[in-house]
N, C-alpha and C positions, 0 to 999 in steps of 0.2 A: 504494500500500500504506500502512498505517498506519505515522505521523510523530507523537510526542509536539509536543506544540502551541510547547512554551517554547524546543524544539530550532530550529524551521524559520523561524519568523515573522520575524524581523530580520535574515536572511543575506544579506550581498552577492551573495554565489557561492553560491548553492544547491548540488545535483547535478548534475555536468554533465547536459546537455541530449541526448537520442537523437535521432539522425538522421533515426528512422523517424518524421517527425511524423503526424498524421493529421488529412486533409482531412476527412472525415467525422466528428471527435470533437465532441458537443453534441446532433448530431442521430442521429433513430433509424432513418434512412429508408435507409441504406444506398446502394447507388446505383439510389433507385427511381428512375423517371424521368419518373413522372408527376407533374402539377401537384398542386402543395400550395395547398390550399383552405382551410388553417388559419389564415386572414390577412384583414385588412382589405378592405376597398373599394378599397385603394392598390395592395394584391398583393404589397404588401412588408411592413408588419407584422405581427409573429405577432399570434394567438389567446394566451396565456396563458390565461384565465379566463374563464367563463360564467357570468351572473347573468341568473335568468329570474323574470320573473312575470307572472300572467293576471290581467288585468281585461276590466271589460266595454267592449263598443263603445261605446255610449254612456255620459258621464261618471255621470249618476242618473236612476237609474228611478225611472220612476211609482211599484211597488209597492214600495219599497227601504225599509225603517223606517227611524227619523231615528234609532236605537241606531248598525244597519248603516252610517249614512252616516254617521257620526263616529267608529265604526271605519274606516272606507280611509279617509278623509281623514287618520288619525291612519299608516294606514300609509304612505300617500303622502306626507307631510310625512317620517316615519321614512326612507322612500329616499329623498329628494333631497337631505336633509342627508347621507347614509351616502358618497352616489353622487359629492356637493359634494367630501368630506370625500376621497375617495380618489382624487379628483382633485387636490386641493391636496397630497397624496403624491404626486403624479408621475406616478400609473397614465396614460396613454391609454386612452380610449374611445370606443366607436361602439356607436349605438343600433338596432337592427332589428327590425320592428312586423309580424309576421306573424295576420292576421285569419281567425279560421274563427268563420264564423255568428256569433253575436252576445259570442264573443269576442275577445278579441284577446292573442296573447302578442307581453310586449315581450323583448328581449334585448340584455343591454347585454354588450359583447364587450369584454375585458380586456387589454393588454399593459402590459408594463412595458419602459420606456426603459435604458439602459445604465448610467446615475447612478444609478438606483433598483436594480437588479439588484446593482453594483458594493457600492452601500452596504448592504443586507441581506443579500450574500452575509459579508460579513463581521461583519455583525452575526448571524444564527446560525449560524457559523462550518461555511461550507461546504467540501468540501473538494475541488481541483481537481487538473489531473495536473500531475508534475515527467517524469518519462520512461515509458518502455515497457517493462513486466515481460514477459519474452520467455521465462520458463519454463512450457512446459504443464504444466496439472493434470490429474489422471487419477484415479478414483476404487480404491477395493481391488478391484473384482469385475474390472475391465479389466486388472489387473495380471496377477492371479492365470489369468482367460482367456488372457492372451498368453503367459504363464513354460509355461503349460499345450500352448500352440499349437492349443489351442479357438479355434472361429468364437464372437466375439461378435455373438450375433442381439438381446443388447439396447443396442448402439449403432445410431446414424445421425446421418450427415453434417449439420449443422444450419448453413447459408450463414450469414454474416455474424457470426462470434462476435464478441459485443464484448471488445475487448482488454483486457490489465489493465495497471493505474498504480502507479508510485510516485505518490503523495499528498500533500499538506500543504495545512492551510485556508489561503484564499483572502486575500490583500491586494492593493490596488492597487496601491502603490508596488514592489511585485514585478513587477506583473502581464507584463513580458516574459521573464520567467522560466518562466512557465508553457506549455505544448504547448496549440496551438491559438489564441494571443494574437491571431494577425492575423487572425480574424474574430470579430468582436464580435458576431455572429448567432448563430453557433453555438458560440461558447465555453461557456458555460452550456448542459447536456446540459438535453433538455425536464421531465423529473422536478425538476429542480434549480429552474427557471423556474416551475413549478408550486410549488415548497415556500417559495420568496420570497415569491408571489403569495399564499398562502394565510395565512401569517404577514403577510402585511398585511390580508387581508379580518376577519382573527380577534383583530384587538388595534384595530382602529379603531371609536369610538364611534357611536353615532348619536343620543344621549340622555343620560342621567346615569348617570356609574360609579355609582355610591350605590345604583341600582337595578338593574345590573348588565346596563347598554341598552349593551351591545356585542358585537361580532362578529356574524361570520355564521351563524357556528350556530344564533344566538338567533334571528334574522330570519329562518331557515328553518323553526325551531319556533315559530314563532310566525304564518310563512304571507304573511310580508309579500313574501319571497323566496319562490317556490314551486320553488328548486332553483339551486346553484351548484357548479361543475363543471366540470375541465380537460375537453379534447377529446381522443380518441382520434385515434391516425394512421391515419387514413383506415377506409375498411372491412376486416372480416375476407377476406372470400370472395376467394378466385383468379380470377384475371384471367381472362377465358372463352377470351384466346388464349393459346398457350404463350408463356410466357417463361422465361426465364434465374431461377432461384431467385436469383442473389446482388440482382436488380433487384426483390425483394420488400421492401414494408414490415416493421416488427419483429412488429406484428397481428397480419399475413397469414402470418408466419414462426409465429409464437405458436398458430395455428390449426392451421396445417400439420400443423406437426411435435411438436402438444402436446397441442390441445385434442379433438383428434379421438379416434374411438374407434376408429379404425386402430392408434394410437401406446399401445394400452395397454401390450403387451410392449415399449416404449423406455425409454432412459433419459428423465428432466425435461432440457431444456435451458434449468436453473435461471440461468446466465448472462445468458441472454436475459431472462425472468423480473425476475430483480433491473432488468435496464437498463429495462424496460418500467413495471413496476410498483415497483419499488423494494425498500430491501431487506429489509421487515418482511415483505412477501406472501412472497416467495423464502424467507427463512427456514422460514416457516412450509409449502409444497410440499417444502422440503429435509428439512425433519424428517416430514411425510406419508410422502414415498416411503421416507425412511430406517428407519422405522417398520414403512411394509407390510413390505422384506424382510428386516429383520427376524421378521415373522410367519410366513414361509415354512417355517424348521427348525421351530417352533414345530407349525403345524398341522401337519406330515407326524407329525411326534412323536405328538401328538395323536390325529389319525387313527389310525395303528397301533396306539395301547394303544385304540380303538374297538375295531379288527376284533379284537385277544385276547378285549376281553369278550364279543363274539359267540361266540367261543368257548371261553367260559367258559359263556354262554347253555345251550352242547350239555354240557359235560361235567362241569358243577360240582355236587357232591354234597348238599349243602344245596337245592340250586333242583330236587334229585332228589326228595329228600324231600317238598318244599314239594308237589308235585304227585301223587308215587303215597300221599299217606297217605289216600286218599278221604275220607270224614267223621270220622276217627276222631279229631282235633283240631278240637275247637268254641273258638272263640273269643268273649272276652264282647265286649257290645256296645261299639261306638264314641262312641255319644253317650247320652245321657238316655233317647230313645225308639228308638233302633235297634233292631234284634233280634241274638241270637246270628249268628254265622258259623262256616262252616269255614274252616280255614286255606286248603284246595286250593284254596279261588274266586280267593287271589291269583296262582297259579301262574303268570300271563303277565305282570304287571308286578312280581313279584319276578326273574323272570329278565330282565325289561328294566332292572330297576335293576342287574345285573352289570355292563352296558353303563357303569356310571362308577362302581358300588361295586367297586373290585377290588382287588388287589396291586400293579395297575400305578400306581393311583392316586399311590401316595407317592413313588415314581418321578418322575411328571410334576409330583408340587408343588416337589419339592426341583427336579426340572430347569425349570421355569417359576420359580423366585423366583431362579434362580443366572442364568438368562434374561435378566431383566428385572434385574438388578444388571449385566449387562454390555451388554445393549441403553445403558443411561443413560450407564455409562461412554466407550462408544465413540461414541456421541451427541455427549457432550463432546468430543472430539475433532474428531470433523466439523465441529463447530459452533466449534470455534478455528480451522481450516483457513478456515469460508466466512468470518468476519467478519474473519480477516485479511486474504483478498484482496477482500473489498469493502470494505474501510476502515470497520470497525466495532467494532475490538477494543477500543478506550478512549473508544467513544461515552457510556457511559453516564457514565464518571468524571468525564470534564474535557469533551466537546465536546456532550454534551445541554443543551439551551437551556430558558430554564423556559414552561411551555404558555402561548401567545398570551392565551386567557379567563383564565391565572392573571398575567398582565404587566398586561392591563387592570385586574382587580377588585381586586390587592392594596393594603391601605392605606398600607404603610410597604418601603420600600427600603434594601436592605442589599451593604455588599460581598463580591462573591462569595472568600473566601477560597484561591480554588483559579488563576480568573481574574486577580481583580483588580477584576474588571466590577462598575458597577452594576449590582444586580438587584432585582425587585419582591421582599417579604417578607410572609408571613403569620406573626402568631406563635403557635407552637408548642402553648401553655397551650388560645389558642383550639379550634384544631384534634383537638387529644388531646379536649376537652369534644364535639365535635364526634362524632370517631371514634367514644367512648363511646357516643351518641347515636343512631349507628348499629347499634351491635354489640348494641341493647338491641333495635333490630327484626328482626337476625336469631335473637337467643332465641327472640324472640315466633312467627318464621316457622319455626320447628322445632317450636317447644310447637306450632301449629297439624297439619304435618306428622304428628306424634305420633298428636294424636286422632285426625287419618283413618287410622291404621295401625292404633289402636285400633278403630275403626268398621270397619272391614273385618274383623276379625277375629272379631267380633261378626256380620259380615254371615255371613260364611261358616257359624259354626256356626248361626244363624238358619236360613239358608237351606237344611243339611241336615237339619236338624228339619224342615222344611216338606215339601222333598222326600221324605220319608223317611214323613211322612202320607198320601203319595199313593197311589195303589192300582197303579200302574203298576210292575211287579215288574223293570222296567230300571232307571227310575227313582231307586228302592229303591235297587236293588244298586249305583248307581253314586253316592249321592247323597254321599257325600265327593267323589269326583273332579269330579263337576258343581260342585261349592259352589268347593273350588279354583282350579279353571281360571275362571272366570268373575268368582273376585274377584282373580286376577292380571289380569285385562285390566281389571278397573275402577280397581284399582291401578296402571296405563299410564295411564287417562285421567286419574286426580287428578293421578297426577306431571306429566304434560304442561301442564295447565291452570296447579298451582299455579307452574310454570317460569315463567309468563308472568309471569305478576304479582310474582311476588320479582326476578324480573330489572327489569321497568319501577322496582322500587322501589330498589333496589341504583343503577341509573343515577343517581337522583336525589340518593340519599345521598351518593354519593362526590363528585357534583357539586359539593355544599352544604362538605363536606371539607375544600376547595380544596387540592388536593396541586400542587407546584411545576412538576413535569415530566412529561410522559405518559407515561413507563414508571413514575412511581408512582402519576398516576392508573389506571392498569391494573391494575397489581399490587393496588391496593387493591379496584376494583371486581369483579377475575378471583377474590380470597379472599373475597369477602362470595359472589358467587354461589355458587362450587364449595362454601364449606362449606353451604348451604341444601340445594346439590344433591345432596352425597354425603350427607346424610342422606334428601333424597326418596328417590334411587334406590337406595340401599342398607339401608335401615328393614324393608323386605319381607325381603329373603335372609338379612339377618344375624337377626331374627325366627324367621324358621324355620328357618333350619343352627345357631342355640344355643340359644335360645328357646322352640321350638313343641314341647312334648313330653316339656317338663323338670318341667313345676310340677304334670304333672294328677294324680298320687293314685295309687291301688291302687281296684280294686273295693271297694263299701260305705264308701269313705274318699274322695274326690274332692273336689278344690278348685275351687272355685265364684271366678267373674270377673263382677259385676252380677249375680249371679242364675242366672247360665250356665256350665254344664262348661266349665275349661278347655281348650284346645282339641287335640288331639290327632295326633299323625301319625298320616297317612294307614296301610291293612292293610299296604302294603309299605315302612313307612318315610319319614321326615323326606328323604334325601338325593335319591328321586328326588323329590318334591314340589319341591327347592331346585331342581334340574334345571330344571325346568319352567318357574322362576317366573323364573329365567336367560334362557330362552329365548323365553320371553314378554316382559320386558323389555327384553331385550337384541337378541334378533333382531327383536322388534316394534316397536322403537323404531328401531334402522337400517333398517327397510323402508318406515315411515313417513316418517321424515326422507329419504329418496332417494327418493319418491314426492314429497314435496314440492319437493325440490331439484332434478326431474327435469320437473315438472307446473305448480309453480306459478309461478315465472317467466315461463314462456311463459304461462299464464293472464294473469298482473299485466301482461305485457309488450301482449297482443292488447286485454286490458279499458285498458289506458292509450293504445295508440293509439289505440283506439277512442270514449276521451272527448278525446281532440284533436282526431280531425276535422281531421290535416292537409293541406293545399288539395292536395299533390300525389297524395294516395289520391282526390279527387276527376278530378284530369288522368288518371289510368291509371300501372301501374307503366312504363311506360316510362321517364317521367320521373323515376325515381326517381335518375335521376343527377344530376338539376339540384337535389333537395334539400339544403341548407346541411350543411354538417357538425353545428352548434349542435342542430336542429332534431332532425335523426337521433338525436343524442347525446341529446336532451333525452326523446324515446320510450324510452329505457332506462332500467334499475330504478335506485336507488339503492343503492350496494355497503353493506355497511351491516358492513362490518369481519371481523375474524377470531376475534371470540371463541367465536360459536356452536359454529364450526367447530372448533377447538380443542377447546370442553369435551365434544362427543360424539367425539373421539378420546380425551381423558383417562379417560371416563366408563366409553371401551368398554374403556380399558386395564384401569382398576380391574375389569370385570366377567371380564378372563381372567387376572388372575393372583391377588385375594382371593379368587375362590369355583372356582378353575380343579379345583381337588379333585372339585367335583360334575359337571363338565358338560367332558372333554376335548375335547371338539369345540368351544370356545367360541375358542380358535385360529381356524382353521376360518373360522368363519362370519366371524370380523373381517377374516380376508385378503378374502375375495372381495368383503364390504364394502368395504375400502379401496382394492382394483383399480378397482370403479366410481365409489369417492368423487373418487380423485384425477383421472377425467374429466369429472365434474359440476361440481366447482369450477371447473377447467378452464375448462370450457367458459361458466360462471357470469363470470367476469372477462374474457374475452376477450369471447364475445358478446350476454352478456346484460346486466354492468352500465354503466353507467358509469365513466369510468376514476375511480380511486380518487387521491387526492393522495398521491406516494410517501412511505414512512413512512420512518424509520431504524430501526432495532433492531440490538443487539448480541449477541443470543442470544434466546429464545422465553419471556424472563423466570421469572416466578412460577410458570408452568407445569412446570418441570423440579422446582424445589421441590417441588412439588404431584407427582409421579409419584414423586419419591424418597421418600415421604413413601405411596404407596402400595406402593411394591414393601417399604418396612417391616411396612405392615399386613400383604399378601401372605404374610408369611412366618408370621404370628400366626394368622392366619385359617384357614391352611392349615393348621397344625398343631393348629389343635383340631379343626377340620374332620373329619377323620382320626383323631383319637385321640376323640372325644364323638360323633360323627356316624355316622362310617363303622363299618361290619363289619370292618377291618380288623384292628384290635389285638383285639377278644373270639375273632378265628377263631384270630388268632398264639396268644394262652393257650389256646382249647381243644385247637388242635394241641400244644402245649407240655406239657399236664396229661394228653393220652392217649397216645396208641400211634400221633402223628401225622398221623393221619385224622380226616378230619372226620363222621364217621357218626355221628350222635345230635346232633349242634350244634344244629338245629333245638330240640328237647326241650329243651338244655343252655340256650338262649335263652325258655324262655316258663316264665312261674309260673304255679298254680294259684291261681283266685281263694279267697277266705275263704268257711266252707262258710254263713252267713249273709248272703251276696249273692246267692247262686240262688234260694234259697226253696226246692227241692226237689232230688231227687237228684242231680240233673243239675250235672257241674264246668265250666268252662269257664276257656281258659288267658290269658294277655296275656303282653305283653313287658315282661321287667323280673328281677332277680335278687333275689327276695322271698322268704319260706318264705309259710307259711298262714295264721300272723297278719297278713302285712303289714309283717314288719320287715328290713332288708335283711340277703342271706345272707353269709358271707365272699369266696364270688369277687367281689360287688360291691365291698367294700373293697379286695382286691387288685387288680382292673381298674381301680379307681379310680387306685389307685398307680400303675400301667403306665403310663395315660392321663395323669396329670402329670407323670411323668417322660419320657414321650415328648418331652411338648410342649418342656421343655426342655430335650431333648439338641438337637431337632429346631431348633429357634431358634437355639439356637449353633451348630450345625453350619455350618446354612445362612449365618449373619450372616458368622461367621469365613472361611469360603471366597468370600463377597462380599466383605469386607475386603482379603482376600489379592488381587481379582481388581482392586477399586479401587487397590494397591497397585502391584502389575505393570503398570496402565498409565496411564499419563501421562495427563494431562488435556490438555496440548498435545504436539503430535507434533514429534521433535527437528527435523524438515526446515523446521517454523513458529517452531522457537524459533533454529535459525541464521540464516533468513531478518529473524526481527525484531534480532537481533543487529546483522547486516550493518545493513542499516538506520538504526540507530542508531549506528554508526560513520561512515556515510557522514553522518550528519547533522552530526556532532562536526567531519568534518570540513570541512565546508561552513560551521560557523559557527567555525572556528578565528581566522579572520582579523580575526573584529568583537567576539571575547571579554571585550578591552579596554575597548572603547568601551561595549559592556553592562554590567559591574562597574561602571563610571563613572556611568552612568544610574541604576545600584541605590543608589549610595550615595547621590546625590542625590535623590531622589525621598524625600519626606517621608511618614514611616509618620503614618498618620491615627489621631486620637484616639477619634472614635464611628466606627462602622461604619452605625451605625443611624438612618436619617432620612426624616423624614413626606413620603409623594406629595404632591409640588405645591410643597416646598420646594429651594433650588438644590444639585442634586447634579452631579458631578464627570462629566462624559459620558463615553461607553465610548469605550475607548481604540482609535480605528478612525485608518487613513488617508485613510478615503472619506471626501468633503463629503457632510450628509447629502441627500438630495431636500428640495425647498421646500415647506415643511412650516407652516402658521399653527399657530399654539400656542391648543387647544381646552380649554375651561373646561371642568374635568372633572366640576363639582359640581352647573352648572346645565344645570337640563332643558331642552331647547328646544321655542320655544313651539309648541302644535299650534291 
């Protein structure tokens, strides 16, 4: 469990020591009992890391230009210094040359020795066990099922849980203090071995820092490396004979009992999870599922104000009207060259707009914003609960390390104030010029965004003037609804397309940045993207729920946009139009992404073995047992992070509770979404990518900002929605101004145009509260009033009962804040006995006069017990020769 760092580091007597030690602690194999093929030629050293790259069989071809072949030469010198270099770090290595037709991949197999492990585990301060925390967890739904004496059908037995620790980082001169000390194999759990490894692949040069020729990242993008990558334990798939579930790998456990699509009604066995992938993935499945059911009251909610408006479809008075007044309400045209209408032609999708224009409406905004202020609330919670028992509460404060690419490139070194440590330094002044420099191409990528929102809106009325010339009298009649629906889906594909490019561009920026640690290079790259995107995906709705319908005039007075009427809601109304464009976005964007998430993997995964041309698809699958583990692993995609996934959870949150007013079923469609999402990723990390290097995380960052920040919009949005948009508040004052029936509202909603816009006798009516000149009547001023004063009662209401709700509950739950208590007593008293000799150490240790001092000059080394690995000291300035 989580140990402030200053408490544990220098104690004689730690905690005493439990009994229960664990043979098993390190590894994830459980008591599998099959050979581990994750190891040397020897059978006894592990796999840590995989470094792969293809070249051809022969050194130079005939047809190879002399460009090409001073490129690889240039690469091939690039790896042998990298390869040199991370050998005189201590890494072990072994080389394996597997040949298919005329090329050949090499792979160089990685571990790390115990010196090297010993001395990085303490240099980014890892953290290992002190005893055995022997209290179960249990979530609220198990509580409440059992106090109930309800069958829980969403648990299952899940073999092997991995146990939980008291904690504290890691020192050597402790190290028999720690559970597990007496095997040096498996002391270090394989995620742990992996984030060493990786932190040295990602700070070692191969060129000159000045040009920023380091890590492996860069070697990957760059192609010199065509892929580097821990290994997986063993395969997913069950064993074809029975066995004993506890005799399963963590994989084959992870598949079982997770990825499958048996296991959708289960809980996550986010335990397992975190031990496997670590605890950024875990986080992020933890908050997925906690999410869906959350979703659950929400859509039943939802659904039921549906089925009123159906019936409201049969019995509502206005949508009576709308349909038996046969011709006797002509309405003026829609556009420049439409023709008159009757009101009746709308009679089926006025009554389909019942379906989300109702009374229930405001109901469900105010219950959807009170919703999502206590989803976030009790989010927090969870999320204090997971990151205490996986030892993540005070990651980001004191025990985050700064990113490997930011320790190589930085110029100047500083002491960390918190630490003590040396640490690389970028300064600040740079950085902020930098930032700026960024935040000037997300303007640019919004003003872009803009026009095509403006270009679509242009398309649309374009394109019902065109249709509306044609002689085909469906045509005709539909050529507003055809122009809409048709520039929402083209509205899908700009937003999809321009995502691509603001994200490749956003990567590069925050690169250039250089933020210190990777939860602020995240946060930085997570706010450039999201604001680009909430303006892509939300420029359309917010357009037409405030926008579409406000600016266009009165007959014979009309305002003109380039030359063109502006643009007008549709004969039934702006709110079902927003409906639509919800549903086009929103559901065509989650059906797409899980067509891809579902489709294209397995596409990338069959088109990549199939440009390998590995020798054992040649032998016949039988053989598919004798394939390396490297080689299998190397057929798999590359995982390529959690953000996508994240921002189309954010994305979907913003579209059900800013625009939830139009479209109650938008609950609904996100549950069944996120039932299948949460077995597509699933099954994405289990079987189809490659394992990922375990991340830390202390919470889901920037991203909870980023939802609290829309459940404020939510509340805004909803409120004009409703008070400007909706029929709600004009029906409450006609009911209010008569005899409480709605009989004549229809009439009481439409003006007569001015009698010099017909040209002849003939009147024709629109929507709007006008007399005959054109100037507005008194009920628009007083609906006006209504309509502002809603919005602010409605905002306070709502905010104040969020307030009250964030207030009633704790951000951390009292059973996490006794336990961190305890904790911290036991620590107090495990270091009582060396109090002395610390005081003693403080006083003599001399406070330093600069903090601040240039890479390359002698600074004061971190304060570790480890010796560090034999290390030549590499010139960081000059290029090596090619």
């Amino acid at each position: 469990m989580t140990k402030t760092k200053s408490e544990l580091e220098d104690s004689t007597t730690l905690i005493t020591l439990s009994e229960l030690h664990d043979p098993n602690y390190g590894t994830m194999d459980g008591g599998f009992l099959q050979k581990d093929r994750n190891v040397f030629s020897d059978g006894v050293t592990r796999i840590d890391f995989v470094l792969v790259w293809d070249e051809p069989v022969n050194a130079l071809k005939h047809d190879e230009t002399e460009d090409e072949s001073s490129t690889q030469a240039t690469h091939r010198t690039w790896r042998t210094v990298y390869l040199s270099r991370l050998q005189k770090a201590g890494l072990h290595q072994e080389t394996k040359e597997v040949v298919q037709g005329k090329t050949k991949t090499m792979y160089v197999l990685l571990s790390a020795p115990w010196s090297v492990l010993c001395y990085y585990a303490e240099e980014i301060g890892l953290r290992v066990p002190l005893q055995v925390e022997t209290t179960q967890e249990t979530n609220w739904s198990e509580d409440v099922l059992q106090n109930l004496h309800i069958k829980n059908i969403l648990a299952q037995q899940v073999p092997n849980p991995p146990p939980d620790y008291y904690t504290c980082q890691f020192r050597t001169n402790k190290l028999k203090r720690f559970l597990g000390h007496e095997n040096k194999e498996t002391f270090f759990k394989t995620t742990q071995r992996h984030q060493i490894l990786y932190e040295i692949l990602s700070r070692t040069p191969y060129g000159a820092l000045k040009r920023g020729e380091v890590g492996i990242a860069r070697l990957v993008s760059e192609n010199i490396f065509t892929a580097a990558y821990p290994l997986h334990e063993g395969p997913y798939q069950m064993p074809r004979a029975p066995v004993d579930p506890e005799s399963l790998s963590m994989r084959q456990i992870l598949y079982q009992y997770w990825a499958r699509w048996a296991c959708w009604n289960k809980y996550q066995p986010l335990d397992h999870i975190r031990e496997y992938f670590g605890e950024k993935v875990a986080l992020y499945f933890a908050w997925l599922g906690f999410y869906t059911g959350w979703l659950l009251p929400a859509a039943v909610v939802g659904f039921l104000l549906s089925l009123f408006g159906i019936w409201l479809m049969v019995t509502d008075v206005p949508a009576h009207e709308v349909c038996s007044n046969g011709n006797n309400i002509v309405m003026c045209p829609l556009c420049d060259i439409c023709s008159f209408w009757n009101l009746s032609s709308i009679c089926y999708t006025y009554r389909a707009g019942l379906l989300f224009d109702n009374g229930g409406t405001v109901f469900f905004s105010i219950f959807m914003s009170l919703w999502a202020v206590t989803f976030l609330e009790y989010w927090k919670r969870t999320c204090a609960v997971l990151s205490h028992r996986w030892d993540c509460s005070e990651f980001e404060e004191s025990e985050e390390r700064p990113r490997p690419e930011f320790t190589a490139m930085a110029p100047t070194t500083i002491r960390n104030p918190v630490t003590g440590a040396e640490e690389p330094h970028f300064p600040e002044t740079s950085r902020c010029r930098r930032i700026v420099t960024g935040n000037m191409v997300i303007i640019i990528m919004v003003a872009v965004v803009l026009i095509f929102l403006i270009a679509i809106i242009l398309y649309r009325s374009i394109l019902s003037i065109i249709i509306s010339k044609s002689r085909n009298a469906f045509f005709i009649f539909s050529a507003g609804r055809i122009a809409s629906l048709t520039g929402s889906v083209l509205n899908l594909v700009v937003i999809l397309l321009l995502s691509k490019v603001y994200t490749y561009l956003a990567h590069i920026l925050t690169r250039w940045e250089m933020h210190r640690t990777q939860t602020e290079y995240e946060d930085a790259f997570i706010l450039k993207v999201f604001i680009f995107q909430f303006v892509n995906f939300y420029s359309s709705p917010v357009y037409i729920a405030f926008f579409k319908g406000r600016f266009v005039g009165y007959p014979g007075n009309y305002n003109m946009l380039f030359g063109v009427r502006n643009e007008d809601c549709g004969a039934s109304g702006c709110l079902i139009e927003l409906a639509q464009e919800l549903l086009v976005i929103m559901v065509g964007k989650q059906i797409i992404n899980n067509v891809q998430e579902f489709i294209l993997p397995k596409i990338k995964t069959w088109w990549h073995k199939r440009k390998l041309h590995p020798a054992h698809r040649e032998k016949g699958a039988n053989d598919q047992d004798n394939v390396s583990p490297w080689e299998t692993d190397y057929e798999l995609l590359v995982c390529e992070g959690l953000f996508d996934e994240y921002l189309e959870m954010v994305l979907q949150f913003g579209f059900i509770t800013i625009f939830v007013a139009a479209c109650p079923l938008a609950p609904l469609f996100a549950l069944v979404n996120n039932w299948v999402e949460v077995r597509l990723d699933a099954q994405k990390f289990v079987c189809e990518y490659r394992r990922p290097v375990a991340g830390r995380a202390q919470d889901i960052g920037i991203w909870f900002t980023i939802l609290q920040v829309i459940t404020y919009l939510a509340v805004i949005s909803n409120a004009f929605l409703i008070a400007f948009t909706s029929d709600f508040l004009p029906r409450l004052y006609y009911r209010y101004t008569t005899e409480g029936s709605l009989q004549g509202y229809i009439d009481f909603t439409l003006s007569v145009a001015p009698n010099n816009f017909t040209q002849s006798d003939m009147q024709c009516r629109y929507r709007g509260f006008r007399d005959e000149k054109g100037h507005h009547t008194p009920e628009y001023y007083n609906l006006l009033a209504i309509r502002l004063g809603f919005v602010i009662i409605f905002e306070h209401v709502v905010f104040l009962i969020g307030r009250m709700i964030d207030w009633m509950v704790p951000d951390i739950p009292e059973e996490v804040q006794t336990k961190i208590k305890r904790e911290r007593y036991m620590a107090k008293q495990a270091l009582a006995e060396n109090q002395s000799l610390e005081e003693a150490l403080l006083e003599e240790s001399p406070s330093p006069t600069s903090d601040l001092r240039y890479r390359g000059r002698s600074a004061s080394p971190r304060n570790t017990d480890s010796p560090p690995p034999s290390l030549t000291p590499v010139p960081e300035d000059k290029p090596e020769a090619v």
